[in-house]
N, CA, C and O atoms as a CHARMM CRD file, in Angstrom:
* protein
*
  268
    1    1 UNK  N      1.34000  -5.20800  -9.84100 PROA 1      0.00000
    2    1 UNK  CA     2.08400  -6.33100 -10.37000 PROA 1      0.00000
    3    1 UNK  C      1.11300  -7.33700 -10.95100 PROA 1      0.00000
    4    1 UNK  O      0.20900  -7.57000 -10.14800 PROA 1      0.00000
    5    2 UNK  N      0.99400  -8.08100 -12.20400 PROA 2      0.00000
    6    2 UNK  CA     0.27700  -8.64100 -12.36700 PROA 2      0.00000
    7    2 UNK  C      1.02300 -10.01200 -12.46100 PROA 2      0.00000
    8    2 UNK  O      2.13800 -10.12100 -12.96900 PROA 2      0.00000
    9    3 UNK  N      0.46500 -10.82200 -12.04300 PROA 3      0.00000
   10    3 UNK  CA     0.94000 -11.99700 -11.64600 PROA 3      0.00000
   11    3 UNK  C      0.38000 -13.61000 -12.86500 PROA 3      0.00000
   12    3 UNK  O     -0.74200 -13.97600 -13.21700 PROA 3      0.00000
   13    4 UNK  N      1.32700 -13.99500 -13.07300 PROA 4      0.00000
   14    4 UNK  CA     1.20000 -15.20900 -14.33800 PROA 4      0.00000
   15    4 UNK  C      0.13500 -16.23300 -13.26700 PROA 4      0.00000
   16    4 UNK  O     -0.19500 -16.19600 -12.08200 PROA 4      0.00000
   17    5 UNK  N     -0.19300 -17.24200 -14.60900 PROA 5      0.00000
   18    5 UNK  CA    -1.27000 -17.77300 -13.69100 PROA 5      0.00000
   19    5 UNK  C     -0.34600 -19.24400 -13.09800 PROA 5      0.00000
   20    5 UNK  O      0.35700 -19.76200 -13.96600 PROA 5      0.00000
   21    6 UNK  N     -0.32400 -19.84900 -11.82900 PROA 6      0.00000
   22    6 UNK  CA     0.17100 -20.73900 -11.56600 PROA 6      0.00000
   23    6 UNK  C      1.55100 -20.32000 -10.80900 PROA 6      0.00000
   24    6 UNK  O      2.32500 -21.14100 -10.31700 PROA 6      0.00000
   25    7 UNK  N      1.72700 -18.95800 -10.79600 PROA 7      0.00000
   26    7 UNK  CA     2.82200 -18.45200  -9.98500 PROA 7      0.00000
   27    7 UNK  C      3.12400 -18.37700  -8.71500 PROA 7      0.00000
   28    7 UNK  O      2.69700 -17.35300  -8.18300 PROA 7      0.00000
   29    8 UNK  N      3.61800 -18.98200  -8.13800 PROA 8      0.00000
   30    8 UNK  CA     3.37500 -19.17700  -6.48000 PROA 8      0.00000
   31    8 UNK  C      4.87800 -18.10100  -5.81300 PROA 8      0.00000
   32    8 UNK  O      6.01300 -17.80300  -6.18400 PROA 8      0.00000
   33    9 UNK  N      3.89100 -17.81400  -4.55500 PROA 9      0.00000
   34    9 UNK  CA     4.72100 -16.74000  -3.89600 PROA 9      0.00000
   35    9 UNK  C      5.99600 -17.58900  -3.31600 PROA 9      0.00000
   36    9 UNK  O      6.10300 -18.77200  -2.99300 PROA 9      0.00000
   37   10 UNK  N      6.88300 -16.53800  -3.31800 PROA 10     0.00000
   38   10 UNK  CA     8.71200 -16.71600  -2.27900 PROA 10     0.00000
   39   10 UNK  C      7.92800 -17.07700  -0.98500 PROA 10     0.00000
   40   10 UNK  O      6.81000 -16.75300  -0.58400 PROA 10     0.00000
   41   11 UNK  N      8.85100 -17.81500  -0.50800 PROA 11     0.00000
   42   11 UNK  CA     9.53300 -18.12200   1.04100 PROA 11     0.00000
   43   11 UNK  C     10.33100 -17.57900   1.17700 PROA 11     0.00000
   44   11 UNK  O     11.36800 -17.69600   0.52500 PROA 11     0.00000
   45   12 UNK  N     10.09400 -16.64000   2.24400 PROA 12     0.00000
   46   12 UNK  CA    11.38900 -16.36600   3.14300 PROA 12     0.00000
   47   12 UNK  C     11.57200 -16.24500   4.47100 PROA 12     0.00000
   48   12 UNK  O     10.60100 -16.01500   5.19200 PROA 12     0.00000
   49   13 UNK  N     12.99600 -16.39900   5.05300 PROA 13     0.00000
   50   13 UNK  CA    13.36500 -15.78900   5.92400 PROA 13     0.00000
   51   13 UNK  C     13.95700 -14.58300   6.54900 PROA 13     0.00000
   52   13 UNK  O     15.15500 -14.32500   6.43300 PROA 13     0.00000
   53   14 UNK  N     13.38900 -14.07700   7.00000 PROA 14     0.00000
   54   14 UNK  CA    13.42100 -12.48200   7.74300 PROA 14     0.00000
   55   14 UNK  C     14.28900 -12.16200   8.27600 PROA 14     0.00000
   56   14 UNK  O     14.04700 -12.53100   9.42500 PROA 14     0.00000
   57   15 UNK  N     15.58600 -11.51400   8.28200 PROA 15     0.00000
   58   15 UNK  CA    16.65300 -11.16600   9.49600 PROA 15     0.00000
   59   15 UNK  C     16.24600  -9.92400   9.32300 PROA 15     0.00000
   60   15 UNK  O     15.26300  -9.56200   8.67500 PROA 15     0.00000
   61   16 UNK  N     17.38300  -8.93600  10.19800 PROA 16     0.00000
   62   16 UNK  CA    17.66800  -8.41100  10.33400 PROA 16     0.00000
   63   16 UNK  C     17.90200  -6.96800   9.25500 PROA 16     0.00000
   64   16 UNK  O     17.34800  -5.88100   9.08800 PROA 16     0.00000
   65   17 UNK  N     18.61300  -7.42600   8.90400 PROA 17     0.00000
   66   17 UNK  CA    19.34400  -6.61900   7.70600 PROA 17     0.00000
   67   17 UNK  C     18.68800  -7.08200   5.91300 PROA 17     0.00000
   68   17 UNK  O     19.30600  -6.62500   4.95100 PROA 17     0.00000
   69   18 UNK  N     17.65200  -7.83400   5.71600 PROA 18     0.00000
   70   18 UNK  CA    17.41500  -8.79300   4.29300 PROA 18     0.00000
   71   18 UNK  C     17.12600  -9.67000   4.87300 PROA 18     0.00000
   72   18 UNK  O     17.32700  -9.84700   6.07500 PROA 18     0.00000
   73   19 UNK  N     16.41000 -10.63500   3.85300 PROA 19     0.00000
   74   19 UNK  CA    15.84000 -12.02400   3.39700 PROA 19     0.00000
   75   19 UNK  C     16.73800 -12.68100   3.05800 PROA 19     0.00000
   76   19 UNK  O     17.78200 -12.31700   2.51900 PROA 19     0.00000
   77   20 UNK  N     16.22100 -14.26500   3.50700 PROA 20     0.00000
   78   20 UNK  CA    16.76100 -15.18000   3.10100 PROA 20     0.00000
   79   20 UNK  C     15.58000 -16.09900   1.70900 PROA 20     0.00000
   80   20 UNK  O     14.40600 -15.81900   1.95500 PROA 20     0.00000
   81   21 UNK  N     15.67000 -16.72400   0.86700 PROA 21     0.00000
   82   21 UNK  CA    14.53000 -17.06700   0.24900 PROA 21     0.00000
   83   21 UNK  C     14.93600 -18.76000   0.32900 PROA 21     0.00000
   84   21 UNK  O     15.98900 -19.36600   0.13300 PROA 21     0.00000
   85   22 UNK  N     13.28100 -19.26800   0.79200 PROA 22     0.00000
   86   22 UNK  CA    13.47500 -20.80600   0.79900 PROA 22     0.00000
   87   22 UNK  C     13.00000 -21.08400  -0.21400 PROA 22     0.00000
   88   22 UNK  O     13.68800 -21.53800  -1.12800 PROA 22     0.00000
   89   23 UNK  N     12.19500 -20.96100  -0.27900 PROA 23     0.00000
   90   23 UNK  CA    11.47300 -21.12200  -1.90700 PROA 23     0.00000
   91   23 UNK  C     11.35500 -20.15500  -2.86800 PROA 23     0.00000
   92   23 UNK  O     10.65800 -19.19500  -2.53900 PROA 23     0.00000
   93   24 UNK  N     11.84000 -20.13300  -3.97200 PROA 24     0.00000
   94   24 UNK  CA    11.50400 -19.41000  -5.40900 PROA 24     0.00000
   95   24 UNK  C     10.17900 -18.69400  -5.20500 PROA 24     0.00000
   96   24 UNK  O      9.21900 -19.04200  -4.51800 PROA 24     0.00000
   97   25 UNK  N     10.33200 -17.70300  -5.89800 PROA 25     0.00000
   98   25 UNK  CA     9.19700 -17.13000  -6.18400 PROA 25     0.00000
   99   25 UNK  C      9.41000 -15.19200  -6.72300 PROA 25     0.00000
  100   25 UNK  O     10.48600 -14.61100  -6.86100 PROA 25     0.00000
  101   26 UNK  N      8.57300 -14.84000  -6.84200 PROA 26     0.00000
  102   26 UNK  CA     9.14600 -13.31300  -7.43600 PROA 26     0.00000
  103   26 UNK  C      8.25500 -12.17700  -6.38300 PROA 26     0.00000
  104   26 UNK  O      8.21700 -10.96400  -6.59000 PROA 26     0.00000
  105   27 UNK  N      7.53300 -12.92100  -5.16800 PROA 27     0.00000
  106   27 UNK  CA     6.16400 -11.90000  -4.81000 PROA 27     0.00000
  107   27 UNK  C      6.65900 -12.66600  -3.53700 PROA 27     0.00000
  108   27 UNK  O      7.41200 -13.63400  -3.43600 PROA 27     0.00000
  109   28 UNK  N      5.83500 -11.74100  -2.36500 PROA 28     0.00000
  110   28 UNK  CA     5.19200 -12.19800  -1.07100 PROA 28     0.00000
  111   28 UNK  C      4.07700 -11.39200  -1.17900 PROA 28     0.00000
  112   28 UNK  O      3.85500 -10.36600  -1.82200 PROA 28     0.00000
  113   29 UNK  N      3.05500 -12.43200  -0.00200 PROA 29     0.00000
  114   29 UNK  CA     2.13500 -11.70600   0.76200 PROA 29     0.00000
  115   29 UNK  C      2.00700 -10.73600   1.63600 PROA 29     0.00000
  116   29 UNK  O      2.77200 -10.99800   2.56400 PROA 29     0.00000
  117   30 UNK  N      1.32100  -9.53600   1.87900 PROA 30     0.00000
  118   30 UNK  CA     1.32800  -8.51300   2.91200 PROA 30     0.00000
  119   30 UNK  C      0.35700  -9.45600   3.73800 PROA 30     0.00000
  120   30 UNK  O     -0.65500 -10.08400   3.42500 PROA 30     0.00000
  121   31 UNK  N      0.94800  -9.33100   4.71700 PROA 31     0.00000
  122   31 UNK  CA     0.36200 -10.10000   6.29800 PROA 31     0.00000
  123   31 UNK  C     -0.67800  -9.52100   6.70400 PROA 31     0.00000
  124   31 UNK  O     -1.49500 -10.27800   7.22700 PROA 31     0.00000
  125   32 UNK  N     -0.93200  -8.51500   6.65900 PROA 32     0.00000
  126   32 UNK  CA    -2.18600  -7.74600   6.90800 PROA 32     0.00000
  127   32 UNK  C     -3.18600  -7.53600   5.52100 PROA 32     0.00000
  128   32 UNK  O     -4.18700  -8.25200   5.49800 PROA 32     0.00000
  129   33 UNK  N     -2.96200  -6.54300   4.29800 PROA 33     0.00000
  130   33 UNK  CA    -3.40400  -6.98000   3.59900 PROA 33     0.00000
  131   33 UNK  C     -3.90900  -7.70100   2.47000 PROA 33     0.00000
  132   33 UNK  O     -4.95700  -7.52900   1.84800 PROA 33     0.00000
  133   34 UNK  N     -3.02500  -8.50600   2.31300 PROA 34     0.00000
  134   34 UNK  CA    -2.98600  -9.40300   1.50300 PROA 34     0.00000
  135   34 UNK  C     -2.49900  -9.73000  -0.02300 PROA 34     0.00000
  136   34 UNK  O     -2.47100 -10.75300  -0.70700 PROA 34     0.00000
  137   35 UNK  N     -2.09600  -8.24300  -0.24200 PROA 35     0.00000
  138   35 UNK  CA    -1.46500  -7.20800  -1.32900 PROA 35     0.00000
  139   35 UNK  C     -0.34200  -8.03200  -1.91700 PROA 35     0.00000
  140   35 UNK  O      0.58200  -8.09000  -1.10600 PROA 35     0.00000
  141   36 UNK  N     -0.13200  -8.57400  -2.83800 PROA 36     0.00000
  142   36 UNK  CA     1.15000  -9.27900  -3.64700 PROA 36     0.00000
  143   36 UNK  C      2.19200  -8.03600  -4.10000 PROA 36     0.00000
  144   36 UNK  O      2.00200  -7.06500  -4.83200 PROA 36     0.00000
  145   37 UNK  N      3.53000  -8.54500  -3.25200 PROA 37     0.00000
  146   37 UNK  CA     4.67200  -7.54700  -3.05300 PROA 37     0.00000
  147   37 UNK  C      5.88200  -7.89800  -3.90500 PROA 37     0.00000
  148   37 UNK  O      6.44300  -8.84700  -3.35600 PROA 37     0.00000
  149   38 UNK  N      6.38600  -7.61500  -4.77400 PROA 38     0.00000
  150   38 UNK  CA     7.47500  -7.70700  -5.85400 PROA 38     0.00000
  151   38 UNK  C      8.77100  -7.62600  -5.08300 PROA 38     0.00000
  152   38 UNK  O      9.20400  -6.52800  -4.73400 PROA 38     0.00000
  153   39 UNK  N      9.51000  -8.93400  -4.76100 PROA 39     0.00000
  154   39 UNK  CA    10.76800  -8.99700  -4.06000 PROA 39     0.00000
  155   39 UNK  C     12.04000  -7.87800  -4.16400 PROA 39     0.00000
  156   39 UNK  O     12.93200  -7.67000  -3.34200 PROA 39     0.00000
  157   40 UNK  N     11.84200  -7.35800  -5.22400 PROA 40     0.00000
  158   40 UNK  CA    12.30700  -5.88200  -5.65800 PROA 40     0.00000
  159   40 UNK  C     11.63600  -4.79900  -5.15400 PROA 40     0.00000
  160   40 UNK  O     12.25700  -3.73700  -5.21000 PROA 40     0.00000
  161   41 UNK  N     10.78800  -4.78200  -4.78500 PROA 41     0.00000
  162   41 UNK  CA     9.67800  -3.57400  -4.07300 PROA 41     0.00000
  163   41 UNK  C      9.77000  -3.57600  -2.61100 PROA 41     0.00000
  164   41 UNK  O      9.50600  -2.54500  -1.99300 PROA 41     0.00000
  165   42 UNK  N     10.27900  -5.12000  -1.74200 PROA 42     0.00000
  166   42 UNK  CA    10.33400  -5.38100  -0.69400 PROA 42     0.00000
  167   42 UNK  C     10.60800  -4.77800   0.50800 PROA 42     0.00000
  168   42 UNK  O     11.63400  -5.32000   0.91900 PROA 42     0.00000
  169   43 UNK  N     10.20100  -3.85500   1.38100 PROA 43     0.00000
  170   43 UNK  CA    11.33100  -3.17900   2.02000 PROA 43     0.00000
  171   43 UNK  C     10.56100  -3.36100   3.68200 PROA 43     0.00000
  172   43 UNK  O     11.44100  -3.13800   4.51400 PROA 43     0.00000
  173   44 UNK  N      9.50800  -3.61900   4.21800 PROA 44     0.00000
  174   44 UNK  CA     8.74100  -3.50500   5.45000 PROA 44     0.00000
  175   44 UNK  C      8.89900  -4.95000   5.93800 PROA 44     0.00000
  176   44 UNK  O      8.21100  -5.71600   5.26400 PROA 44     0.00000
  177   45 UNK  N      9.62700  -5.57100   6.94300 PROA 45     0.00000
  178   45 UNK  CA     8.81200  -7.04700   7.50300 PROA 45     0.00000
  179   45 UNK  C      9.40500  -7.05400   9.02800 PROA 45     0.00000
  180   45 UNK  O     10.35700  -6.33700   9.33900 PROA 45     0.00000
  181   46 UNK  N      8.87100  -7.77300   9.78400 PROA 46     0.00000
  182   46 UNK  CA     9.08000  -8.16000  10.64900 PROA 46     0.00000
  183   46 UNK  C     10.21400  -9.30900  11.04900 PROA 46     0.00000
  184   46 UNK  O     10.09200 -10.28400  10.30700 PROA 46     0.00000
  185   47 UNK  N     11.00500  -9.42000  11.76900 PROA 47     0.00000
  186   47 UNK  CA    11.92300 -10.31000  12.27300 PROA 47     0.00000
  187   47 UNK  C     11.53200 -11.33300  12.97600 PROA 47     0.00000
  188   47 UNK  O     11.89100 -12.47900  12.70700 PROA 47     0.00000
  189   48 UNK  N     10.56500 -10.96300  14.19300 PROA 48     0.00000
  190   48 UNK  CA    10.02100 -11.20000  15.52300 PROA 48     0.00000
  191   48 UNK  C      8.70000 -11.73500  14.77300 PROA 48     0.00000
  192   48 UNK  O      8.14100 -12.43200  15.62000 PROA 48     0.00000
  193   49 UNK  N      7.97900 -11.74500  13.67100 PROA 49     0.00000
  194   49 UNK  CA     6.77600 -11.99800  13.50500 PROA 49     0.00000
  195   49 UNK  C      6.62500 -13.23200  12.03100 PROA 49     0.00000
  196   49 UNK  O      5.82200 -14.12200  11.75400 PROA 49     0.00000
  197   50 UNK  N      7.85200 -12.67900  11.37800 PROA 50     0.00000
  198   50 UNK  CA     8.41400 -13.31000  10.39400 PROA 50     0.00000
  199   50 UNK  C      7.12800 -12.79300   9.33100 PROA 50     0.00000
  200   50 UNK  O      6.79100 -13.80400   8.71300 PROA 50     0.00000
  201   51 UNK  N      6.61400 -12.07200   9.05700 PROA 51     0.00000
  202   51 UNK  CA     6.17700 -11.58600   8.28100 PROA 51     0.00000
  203   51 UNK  C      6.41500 -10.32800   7.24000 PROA 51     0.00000
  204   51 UNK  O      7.28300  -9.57400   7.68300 PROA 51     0.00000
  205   52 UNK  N      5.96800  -9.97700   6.19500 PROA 52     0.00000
  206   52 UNK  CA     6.31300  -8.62900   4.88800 PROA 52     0.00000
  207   52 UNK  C      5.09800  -7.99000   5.36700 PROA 52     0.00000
  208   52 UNK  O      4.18700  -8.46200   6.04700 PROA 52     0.00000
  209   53 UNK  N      5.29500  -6.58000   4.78000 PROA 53     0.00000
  210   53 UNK  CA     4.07000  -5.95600   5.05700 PROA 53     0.00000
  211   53 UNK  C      4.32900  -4.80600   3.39300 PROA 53     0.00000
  212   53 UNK  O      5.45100  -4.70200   2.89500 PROA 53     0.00000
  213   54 UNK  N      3.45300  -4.29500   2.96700 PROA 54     0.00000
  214   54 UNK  CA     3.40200  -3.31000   1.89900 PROA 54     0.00000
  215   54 UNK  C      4.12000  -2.15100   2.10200 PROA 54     0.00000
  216   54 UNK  O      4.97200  -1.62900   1.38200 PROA 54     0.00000
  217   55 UNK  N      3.54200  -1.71300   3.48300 PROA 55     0.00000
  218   55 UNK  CA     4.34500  -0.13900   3.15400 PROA 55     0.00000
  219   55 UNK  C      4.30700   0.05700   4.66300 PROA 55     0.00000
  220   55 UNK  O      3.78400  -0.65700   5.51800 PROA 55     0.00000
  221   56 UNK  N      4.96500   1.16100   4.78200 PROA 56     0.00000
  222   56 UNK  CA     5.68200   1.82400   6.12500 PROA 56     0.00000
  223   56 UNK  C      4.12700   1.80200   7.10200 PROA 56     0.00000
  224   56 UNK  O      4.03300   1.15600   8.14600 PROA 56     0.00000
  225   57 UNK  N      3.29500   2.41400   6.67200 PROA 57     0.00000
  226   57 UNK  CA     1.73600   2.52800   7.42800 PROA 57     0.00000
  227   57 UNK  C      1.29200   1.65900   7.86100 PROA 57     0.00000
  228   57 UNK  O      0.68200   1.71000   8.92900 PROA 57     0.00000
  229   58 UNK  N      1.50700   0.20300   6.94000 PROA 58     0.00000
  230   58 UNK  CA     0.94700  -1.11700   7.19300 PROA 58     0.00000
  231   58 UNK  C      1.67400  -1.56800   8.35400 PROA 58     0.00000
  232   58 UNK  O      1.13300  -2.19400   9.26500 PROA 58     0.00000
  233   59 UNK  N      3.06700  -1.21100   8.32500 PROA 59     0.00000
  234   59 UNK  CA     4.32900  -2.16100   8.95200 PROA 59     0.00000
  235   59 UNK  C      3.71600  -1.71200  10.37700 PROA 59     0.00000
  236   59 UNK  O      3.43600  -2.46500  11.31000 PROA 59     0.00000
  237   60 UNK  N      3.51000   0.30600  10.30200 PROA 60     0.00000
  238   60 UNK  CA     3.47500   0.91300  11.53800 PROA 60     0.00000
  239   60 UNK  C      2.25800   0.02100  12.69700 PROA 60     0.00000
  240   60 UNK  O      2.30300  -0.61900  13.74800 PROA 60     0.00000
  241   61 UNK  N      1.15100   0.52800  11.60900 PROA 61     0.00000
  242   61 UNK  CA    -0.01900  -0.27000  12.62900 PROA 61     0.00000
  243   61 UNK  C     -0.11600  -1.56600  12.82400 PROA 61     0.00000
  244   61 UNK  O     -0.76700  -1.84300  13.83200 PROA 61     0.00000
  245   62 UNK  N      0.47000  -2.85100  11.97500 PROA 62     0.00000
  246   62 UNK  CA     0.27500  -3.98400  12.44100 PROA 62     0.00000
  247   62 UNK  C      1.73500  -3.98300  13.78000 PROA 62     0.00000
  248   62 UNK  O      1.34500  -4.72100  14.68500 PROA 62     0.00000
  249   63 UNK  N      3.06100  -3.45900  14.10200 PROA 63     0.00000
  250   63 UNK  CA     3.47100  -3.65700  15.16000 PROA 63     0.00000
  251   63 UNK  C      2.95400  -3.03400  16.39100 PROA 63     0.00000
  252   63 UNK  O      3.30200  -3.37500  17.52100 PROA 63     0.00000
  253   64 UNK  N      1.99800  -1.98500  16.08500 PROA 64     0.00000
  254   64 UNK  CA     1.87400  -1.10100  16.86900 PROA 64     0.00000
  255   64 UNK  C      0.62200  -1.52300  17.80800 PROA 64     0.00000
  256   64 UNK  O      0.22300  -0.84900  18.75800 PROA 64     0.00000
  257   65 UNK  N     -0.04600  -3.02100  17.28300 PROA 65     0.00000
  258   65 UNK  CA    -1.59000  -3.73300  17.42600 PROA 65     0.00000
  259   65 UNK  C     -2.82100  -3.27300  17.13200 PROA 65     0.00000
  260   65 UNK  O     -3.95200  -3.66200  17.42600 PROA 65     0.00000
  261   66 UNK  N     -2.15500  -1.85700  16.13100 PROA 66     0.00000
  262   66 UNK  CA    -3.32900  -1.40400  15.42900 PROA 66     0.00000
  263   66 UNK  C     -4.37400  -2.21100  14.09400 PROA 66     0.00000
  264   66 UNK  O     -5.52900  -1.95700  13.75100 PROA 66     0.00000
  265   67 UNK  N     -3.52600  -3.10100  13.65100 PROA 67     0.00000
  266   67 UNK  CA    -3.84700  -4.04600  12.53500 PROA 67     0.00000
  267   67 UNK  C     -4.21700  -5.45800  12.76500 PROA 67     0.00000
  268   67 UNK  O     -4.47200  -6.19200  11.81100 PROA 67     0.00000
């Protein structure tokens, strides 16, 4: 994803089932690596941690306290 300059990442909130978004934005951060995630691409986060993660591997080892 290449990102415009001055573009600041979404806020959100994490349930269950989807996000809630507090603030605008088109990206989050991966909590572990730091990877800019396209709110359309979104699919790994935590509830309990309130964090996104990139991909299924990332999600696995950061709950797992591998990350």
């Amino acid at each position: 994803m290449l990102m415009k300059s001055g573009e600041e990442p979404a806020t959100l909130i994490y349930g269950p089932n989807g996000f809630r978004m507090v603030q605008p934005g088109r990206f989050v951060l991966c909590a572990v690596s730091g990877e800019a995630i396209d709110l359309e691409e979104l699919r790994y986060w935590s509830v309990e941690r309130q964090e996104a993660y990139a991909s299924a591997a990332i999600a696995t080892a950061r709950l797992s306290g591998q990350a």
